[in-house]
C-alpha positions as CSV (number, residue, x, y, z in Angstrom):
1,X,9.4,-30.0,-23.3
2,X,9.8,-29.6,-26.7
3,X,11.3,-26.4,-28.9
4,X,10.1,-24.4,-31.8
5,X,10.3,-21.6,-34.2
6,X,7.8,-20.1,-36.1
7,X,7.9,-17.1,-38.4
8,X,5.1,-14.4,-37.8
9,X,4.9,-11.3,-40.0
10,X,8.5,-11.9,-41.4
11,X,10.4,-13.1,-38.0
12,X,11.4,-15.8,-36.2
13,X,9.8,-16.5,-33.1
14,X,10.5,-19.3,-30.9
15,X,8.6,-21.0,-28.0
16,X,8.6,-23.7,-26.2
17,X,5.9,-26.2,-25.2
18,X,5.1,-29.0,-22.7
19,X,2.3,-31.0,-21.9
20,X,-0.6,-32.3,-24.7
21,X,-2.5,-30.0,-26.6
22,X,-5.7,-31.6,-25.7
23,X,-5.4,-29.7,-22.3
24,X,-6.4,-26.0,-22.0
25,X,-3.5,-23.6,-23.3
26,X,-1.7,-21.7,-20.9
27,X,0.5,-19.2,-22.4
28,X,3.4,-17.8,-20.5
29,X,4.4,-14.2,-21.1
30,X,7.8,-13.7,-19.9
31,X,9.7,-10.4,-18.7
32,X,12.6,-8.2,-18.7
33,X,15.9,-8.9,-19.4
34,X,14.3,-12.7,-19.6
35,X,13.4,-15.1,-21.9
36,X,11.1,-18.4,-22.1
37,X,13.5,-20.3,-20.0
38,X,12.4,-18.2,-16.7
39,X,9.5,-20.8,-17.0
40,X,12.0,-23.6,-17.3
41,X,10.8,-25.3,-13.5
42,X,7.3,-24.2,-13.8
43,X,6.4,-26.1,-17.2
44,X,6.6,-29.6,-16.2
45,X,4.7,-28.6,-12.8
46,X,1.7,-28.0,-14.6
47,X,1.8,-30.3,-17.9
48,X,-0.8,-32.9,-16.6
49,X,-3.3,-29.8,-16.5
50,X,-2.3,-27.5,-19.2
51,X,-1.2,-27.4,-22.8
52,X,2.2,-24.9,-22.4
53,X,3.2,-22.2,-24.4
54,X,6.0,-19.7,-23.1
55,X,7.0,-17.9,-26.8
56,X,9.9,-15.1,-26.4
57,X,9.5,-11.6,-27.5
58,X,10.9,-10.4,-30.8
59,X,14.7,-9.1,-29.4
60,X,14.3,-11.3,-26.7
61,X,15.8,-15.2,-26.0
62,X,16.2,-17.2,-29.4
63,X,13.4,-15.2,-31.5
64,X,15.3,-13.1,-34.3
65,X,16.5,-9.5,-33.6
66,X,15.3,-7.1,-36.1
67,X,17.3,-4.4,-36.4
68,X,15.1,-1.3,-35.2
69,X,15.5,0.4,-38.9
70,X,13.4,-2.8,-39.5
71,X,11.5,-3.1,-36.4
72,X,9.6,-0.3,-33.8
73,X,10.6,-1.8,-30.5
74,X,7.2,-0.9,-28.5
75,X,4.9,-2.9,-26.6
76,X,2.1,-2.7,-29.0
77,X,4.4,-4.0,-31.6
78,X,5.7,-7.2,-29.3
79,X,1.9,-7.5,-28.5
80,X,0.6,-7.6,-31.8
81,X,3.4,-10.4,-33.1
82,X,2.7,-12.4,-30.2
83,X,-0.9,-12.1,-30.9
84,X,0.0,-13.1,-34.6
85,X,1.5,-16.2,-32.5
86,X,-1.2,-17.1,-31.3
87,X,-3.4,-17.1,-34.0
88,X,-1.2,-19.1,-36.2
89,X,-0.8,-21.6,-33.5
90,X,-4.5,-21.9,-33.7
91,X,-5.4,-20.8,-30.1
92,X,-8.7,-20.0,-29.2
93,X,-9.0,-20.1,-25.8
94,X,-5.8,-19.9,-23.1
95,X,-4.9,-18.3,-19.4
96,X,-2.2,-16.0,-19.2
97,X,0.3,-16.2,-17.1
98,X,1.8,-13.0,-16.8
99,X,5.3,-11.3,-15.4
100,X,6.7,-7.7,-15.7
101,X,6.8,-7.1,-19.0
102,X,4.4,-9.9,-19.8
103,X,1.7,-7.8,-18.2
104,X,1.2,-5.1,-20.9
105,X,1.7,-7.6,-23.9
106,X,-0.6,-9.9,-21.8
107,X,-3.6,-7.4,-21.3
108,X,-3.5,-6.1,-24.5
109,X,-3.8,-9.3,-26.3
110,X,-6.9,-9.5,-23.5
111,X,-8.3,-6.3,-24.3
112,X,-8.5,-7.3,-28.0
113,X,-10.1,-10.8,-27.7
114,X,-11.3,-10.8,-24.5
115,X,-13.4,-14.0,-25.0
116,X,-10.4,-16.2,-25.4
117,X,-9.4,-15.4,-22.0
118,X,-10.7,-17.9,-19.6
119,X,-8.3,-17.0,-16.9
120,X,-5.2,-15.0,-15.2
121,X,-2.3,-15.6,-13.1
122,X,-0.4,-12.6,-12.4
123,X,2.8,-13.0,-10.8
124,X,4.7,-9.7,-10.2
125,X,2.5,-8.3,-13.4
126,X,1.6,-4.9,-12.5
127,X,-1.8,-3.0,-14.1
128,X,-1.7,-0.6,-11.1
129,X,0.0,2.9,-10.1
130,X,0.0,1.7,-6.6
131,X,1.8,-1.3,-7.9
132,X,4.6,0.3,-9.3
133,X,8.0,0.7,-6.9
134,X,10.1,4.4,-5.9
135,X,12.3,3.8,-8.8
136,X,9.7,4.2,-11.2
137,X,8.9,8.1,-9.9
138,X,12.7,8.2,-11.8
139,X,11.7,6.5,-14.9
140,X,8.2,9.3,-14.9
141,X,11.0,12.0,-15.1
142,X,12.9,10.6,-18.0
143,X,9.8,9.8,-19.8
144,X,8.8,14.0,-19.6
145,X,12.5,15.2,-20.3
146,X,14.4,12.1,-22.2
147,X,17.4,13.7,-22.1
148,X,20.2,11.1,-24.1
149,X,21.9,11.4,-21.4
150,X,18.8,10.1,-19.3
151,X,18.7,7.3,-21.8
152,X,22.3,6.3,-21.2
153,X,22.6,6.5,-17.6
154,X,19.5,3.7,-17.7
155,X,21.4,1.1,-19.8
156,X,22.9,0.0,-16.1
157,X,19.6,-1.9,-15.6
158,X,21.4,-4.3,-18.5
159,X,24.3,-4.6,-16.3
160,X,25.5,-7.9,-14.7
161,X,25.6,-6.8,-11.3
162,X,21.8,-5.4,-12.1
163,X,20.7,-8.4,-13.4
164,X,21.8,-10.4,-10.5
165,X,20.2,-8.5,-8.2
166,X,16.8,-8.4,-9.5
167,X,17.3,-12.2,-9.3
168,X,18.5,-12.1,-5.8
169,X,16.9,-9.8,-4.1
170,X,14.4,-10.3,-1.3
171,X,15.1,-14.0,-1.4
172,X,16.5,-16.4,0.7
173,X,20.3,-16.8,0.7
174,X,21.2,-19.8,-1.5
175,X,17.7,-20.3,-2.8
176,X,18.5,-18.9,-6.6
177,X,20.3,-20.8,-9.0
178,X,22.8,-19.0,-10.7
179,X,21.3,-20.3,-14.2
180,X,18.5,-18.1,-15.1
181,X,20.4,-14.9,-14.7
182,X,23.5,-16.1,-16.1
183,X,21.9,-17.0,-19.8
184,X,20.2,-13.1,-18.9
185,X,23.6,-11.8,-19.5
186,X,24.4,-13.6,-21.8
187,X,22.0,-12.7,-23.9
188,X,22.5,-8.4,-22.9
189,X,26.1,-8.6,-24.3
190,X,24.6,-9.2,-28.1
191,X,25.1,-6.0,-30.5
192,X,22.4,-3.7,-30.5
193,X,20.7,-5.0,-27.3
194,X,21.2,-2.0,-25.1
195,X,19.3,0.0,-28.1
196,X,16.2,-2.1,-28.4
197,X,16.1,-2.2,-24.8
198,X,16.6,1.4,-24.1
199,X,13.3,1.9,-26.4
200,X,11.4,-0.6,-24.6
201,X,12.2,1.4,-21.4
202,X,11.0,4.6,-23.0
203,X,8.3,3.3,-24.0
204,X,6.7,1.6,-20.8
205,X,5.3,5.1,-20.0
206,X,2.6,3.7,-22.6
207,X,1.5,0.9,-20.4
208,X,1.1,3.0,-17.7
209,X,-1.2,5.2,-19.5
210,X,-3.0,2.1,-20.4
211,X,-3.6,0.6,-16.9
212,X,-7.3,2.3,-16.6
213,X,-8.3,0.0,-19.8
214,X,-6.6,-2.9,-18.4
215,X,-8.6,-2.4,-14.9
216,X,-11.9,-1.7,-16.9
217,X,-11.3,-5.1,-18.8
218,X,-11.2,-6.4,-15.7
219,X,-14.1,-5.1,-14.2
220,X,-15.9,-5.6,-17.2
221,X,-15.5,-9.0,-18.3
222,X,-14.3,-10.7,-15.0
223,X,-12.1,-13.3,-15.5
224,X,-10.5,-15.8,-12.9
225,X,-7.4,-14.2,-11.8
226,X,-5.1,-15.6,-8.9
227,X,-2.2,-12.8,-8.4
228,X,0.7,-14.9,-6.7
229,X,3.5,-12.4,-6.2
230,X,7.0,-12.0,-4.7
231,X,6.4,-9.5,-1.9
232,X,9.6,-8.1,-1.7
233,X,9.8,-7.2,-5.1
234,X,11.2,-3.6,-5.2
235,X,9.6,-3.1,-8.5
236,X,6.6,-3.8,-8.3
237,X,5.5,-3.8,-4.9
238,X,2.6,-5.7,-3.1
239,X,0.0,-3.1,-3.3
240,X,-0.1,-3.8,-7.0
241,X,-1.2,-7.2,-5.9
242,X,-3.8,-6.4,-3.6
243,X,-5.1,-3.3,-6.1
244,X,-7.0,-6.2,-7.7
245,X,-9.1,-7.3,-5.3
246,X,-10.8,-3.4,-5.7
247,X,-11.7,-4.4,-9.6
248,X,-12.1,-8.3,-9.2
249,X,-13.1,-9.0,-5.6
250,X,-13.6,-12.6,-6.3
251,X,-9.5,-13.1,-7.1
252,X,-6.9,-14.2,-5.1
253,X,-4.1,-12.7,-4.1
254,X,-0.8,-14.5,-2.4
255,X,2.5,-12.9,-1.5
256,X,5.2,-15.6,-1.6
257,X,8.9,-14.6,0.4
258,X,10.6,-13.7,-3.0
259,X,11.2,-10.8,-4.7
260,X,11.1,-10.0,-8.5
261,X,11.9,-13.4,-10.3
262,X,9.6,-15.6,-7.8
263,X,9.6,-18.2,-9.6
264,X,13.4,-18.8,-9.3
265,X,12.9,-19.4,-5.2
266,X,9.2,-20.2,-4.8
267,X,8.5,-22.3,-8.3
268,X,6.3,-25.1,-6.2
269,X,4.5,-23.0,-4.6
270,X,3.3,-20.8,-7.5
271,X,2.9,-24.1,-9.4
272,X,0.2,-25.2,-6.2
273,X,-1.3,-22.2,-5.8
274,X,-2.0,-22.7,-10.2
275,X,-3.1,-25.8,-9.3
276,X,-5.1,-25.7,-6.7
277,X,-7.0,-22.2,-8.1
278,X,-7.8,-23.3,-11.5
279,X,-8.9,-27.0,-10.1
């Protein structure tokens, strides 16, 4: 594994790597309240296959925070310097590997250069209504009448105890290290956080209206997608997994006995399932 920074458009972004760039890229687009080190397991998994590259989000992990006078904190903003990212890194084709968050920045980058995409995994990355879980009915309501005090009473999804349970979840008892979410809350308590956040919340409503362009892309340019999600993710639920088989009926879709942060209880058998798909 090794660790980098690169500046794009003025800021710092850091990502890490593993395996040889001789291989085909893989680049890993994390979620929220995460960072690159959500794909600390799955890396070295797939290294002898794939050329690694999990960057983190502008406001996210070790990239600089931009204060939001300096920086609009919206997903087409966190696309386009990833985008930038890749570019400079000199990608020109790569699979996504997309979670949560990573889903919008993900597709987007694929709707804009959809011939560098040779192929998806999708785990817990939601493109679908059906996908998305009973809390987001909630977040619809905010995003018609955002009230501040709407805005406020949502900063508890940065809360410890919130964290931890999107880790824990629908998993197995004993089955999630305590790493992962801990360096999650560590990284919430930084100034300003709560902010940037809140506008990335109020924001998402934008990825929802773009979910019929991210379906066409799929029906249009069909790429290789494996959907390996956790099925007990209250989030975003199964359906949102299965939903893809009605654009790309050739993809695969496997629900692993996890909830939101799969990869935290079922990293070897996502890393198989990878393996075995894209053989």
């Amino acid at each position: 594994m090794k660790y980098n920074k690169l500046s794009v458009n003025g800021i710092n972004i850091f990502y890490r790597t593993s395996g040889s760039p001789d291989k085909p890229a893989m680049i890993l687009f994390h979620g929220f309240p995460s960072a690159s080190h959500m794909f600390r397991d799955l890396m070295p998994m797939l290294e002898d296959k794939f050329y690694l590259i999990a960057p983190d989000y502008p406001g996210f992990g070790q990239s600089d925070i931009p204060s939001r006078d300096e920086f609009n904190y919206t997903f087409d903003n966190l696309a386009e310097i990833i985008d930038d990212l890749i570019k400079s890194l000199g990608l020109e084709k790569f699979y996504m590997y997309v979670f949560d968050y990573g889903a919008p920045i993900g597709f987007r980058i694929a709707l804009k250069h959809p011939e560098k995409i040779l192929g998806i995994v999708s785990q817990n990355g939601n493109i679908y209504r059906e996908g998305l879980g009973k809390k987001w009915e909630a977040r619809a309501e905010y995003w018609a009448n955002p009230t501040k005090e709407l805005r406020e009473s949502y900063k508890s999804a940065f809360a410890p105890e919130t964290i931890i349970g999107q880790y824990t979840f629908g998993t197995e008892p004993g089955s999630v290290s305590p790493d992962g979410y801990s360096l999650d809350i560590y990284y919430t308590q930084r100034p300003g956080y709560d902010e940037i956040q809140s506008d990335l919340i109020f924001d998402y409503q934008n990825n929802v209206k773009l979910y019929p362009k991210f379906q066409e892309y799929l029906r249009t340019y069909r790429p290789r997608l494996l959907a390996a999600w956790g099925k007990n993710d209250p989030s975003f639920i199964p359906a949102g997994a299965e939903a893809f088989k009605r654009d790309l009926p050739d993809c695969e879709v496997h629900l692993v006995n996890s909830g939101h942060f799969a990869l935290e209880s079922c990293c070897e058998e996502i890393a198989r399932l990878i393996l075995k798909f894209f053989a």
